[in-house]
N, C-alpha and C positions, 0 to 999 in steps of 0.2 A: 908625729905628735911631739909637740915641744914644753918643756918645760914639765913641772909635774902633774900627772894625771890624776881626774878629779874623779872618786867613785861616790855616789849615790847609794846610801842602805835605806829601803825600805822594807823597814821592821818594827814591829810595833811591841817589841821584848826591847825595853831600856836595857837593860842591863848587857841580852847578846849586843844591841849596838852599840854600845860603849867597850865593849870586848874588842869587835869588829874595827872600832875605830882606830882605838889602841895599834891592832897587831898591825891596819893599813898604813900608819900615820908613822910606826916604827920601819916601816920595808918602804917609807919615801913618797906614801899618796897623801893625797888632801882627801877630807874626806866630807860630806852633809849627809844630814840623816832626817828620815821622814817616819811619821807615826802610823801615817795609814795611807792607803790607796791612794784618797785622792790630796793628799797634801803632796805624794813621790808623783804624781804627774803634774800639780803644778810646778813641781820645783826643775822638773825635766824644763816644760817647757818655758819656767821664766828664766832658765840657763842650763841648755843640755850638761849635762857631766860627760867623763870618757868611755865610762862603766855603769852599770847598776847592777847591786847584789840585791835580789828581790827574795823576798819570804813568800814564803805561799798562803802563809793563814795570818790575814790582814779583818781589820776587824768590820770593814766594809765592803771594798772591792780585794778580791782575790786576788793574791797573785796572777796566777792564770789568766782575768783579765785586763789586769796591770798590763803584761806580758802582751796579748794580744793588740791593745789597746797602741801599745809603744811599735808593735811590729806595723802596724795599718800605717806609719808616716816615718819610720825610720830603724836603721841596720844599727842602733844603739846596742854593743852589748851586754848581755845581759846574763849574770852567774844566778840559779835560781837555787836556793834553798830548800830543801827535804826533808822528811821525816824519814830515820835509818829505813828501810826496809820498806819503804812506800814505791814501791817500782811504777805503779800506775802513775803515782804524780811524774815521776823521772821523764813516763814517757810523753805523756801529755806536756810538761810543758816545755819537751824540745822538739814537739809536733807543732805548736803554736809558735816556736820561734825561739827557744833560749837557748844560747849558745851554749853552755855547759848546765851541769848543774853539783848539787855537793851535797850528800847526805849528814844528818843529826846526828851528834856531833862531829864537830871535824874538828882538827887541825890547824894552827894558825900557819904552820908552813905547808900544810895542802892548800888553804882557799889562798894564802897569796900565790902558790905558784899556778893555781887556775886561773884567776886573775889577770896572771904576766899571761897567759898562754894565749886567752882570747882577747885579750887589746893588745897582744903583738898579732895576732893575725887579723887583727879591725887595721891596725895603724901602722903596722912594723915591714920594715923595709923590702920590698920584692925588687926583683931583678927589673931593669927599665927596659924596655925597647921589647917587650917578650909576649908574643902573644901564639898561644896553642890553636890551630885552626883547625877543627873537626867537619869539614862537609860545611851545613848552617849554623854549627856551633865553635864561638870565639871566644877562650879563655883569655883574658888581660890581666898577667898578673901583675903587671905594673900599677895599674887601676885596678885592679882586683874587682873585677866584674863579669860577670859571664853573659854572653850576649846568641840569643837562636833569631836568627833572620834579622839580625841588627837591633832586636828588641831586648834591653836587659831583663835578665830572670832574675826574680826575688828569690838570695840565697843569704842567710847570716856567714857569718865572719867565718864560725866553726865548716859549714857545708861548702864554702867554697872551698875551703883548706883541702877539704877530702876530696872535693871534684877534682881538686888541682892533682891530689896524689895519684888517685884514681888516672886521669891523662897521663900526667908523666909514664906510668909503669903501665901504658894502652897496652892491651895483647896479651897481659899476665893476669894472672889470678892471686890476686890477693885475700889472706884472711880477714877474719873480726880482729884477729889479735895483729896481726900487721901494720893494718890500717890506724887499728888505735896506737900502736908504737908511732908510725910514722907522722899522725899527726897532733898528738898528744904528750907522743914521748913517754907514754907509762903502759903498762899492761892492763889487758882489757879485762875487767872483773868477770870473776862468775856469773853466768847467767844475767850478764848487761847484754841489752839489746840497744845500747842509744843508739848503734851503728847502723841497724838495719831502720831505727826512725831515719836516721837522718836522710838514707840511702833514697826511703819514700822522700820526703820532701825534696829532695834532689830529681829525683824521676817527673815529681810532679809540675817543678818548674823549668827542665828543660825536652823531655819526653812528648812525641802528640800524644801517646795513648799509654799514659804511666803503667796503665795494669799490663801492656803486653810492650816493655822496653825492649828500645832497640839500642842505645848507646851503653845503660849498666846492666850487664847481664847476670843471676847468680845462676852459680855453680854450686847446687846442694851438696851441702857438706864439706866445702873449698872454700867458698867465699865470693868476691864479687870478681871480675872483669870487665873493662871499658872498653867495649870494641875501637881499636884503632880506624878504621874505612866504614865506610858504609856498604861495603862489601860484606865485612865481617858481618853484619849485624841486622841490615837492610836500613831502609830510609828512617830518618829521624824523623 
């Protein structure tokens, strides 16, 4: 990603988007701002941005189908906005597609360093020449794409990260709390379950039969494991 990256607030509070722009414009992003729904998807598409920070209560289209809406034609990241203590929304809308999201109120140095986290794993540097071969399943982290019978699977920026972590460490068992350090860098809050969303949408786009996987396996009360062979595990 060259030069500086451009984020998208769709939020229909002037005031948080003026806050928003503020703390982006001071940590070196450029920033547009949209009022509703459908003014943040014309402006995606009459010039994608690098980012979007999506609100969830928009005064036409929802968040949520903002969110879905963007996911149906592209891996655009997306930080989605919460209400403290709204778990439901948290989870829905990283079942739909959003790579993170940030509960009310936050932090101007939590959403920037959320920010950095998922447009460096949308755009930020991977190793060249490196691709993980599982059986029908090809991890490129170079291109950052996951591929089961040559066909790429839809995964956001955050779900590859994990699948990737998930590979690397084949054969071991990793926690909630692992997971989240390793791909987040922070500890996994109480009774956060984004890990186990993501885990499903992962299963669902590389799995034939998500409900009975054969590549990520949980270990009640451990955490996940990615079978290394298809020995371990039987046929993908």
């Amino acid at each position: 990603m060259k030069g500086m990256a451009e984020v998208l607030i769709i939020d229909d509070d002037t005031r948080l988007s003026a806050m928003l722009s503020d703390y982006l414009s001071q940590a070196g992003y450029q920033t547009r701002s949209a009022m509703t729904g459908s003014a943040g998807m014309l402006e995606i598409s009459r010039r994608p941005p690098d980012a979007v920070i999506l609100d969830i209560m928009l005064p036409d289209l929802d968040g949520f189908e903002i969110c879905r809406r963007i996911r149906a034609s592209s891996n655009l990241p997306i930080l989605m906005l919460t209400a403290r203590g709204e778990e439901t929304d948290r989870i829905v809308g990283l079942e739909i597609g959003a790579d993170d999201y940030l509960p009310k109120p936050f932090s101007a140095r939590e959403l920037v360093a959320r920010l950095k986290a998922i447009l460096r794993r949308a755009h930020g540097p991977s190793p060249a020449d490196d691709v993980m071969r599982f059986g029908r399943l090809e991890i490129d982290r170079a291109r950052r794409i996951v591929e089961l019978d040559g066909k790429e699977c839809p995964l956001t920026g955050y779900q590859f990260e994990l699948l990737m972590v998930l590979a690397e460490h084949a054969g071991r068992v990793l926690s909630r709390e692992r997971l989240m350090e390793l791909t987040r860098g922070d500890e996994l809050e109480a009774f956060d379950r984004s890990i186990d969303v993501h885990i499903s949408r992962i299963r669902a786009a590389i799995e034939t039969d998500p409900k009975n996987p054969r590549r990520i396996l949980t270990l009640r009360g451990a955490g996940y494991i990615f079978a290394r062979n298809q020995d371990e595990a039987g046929r993908t």
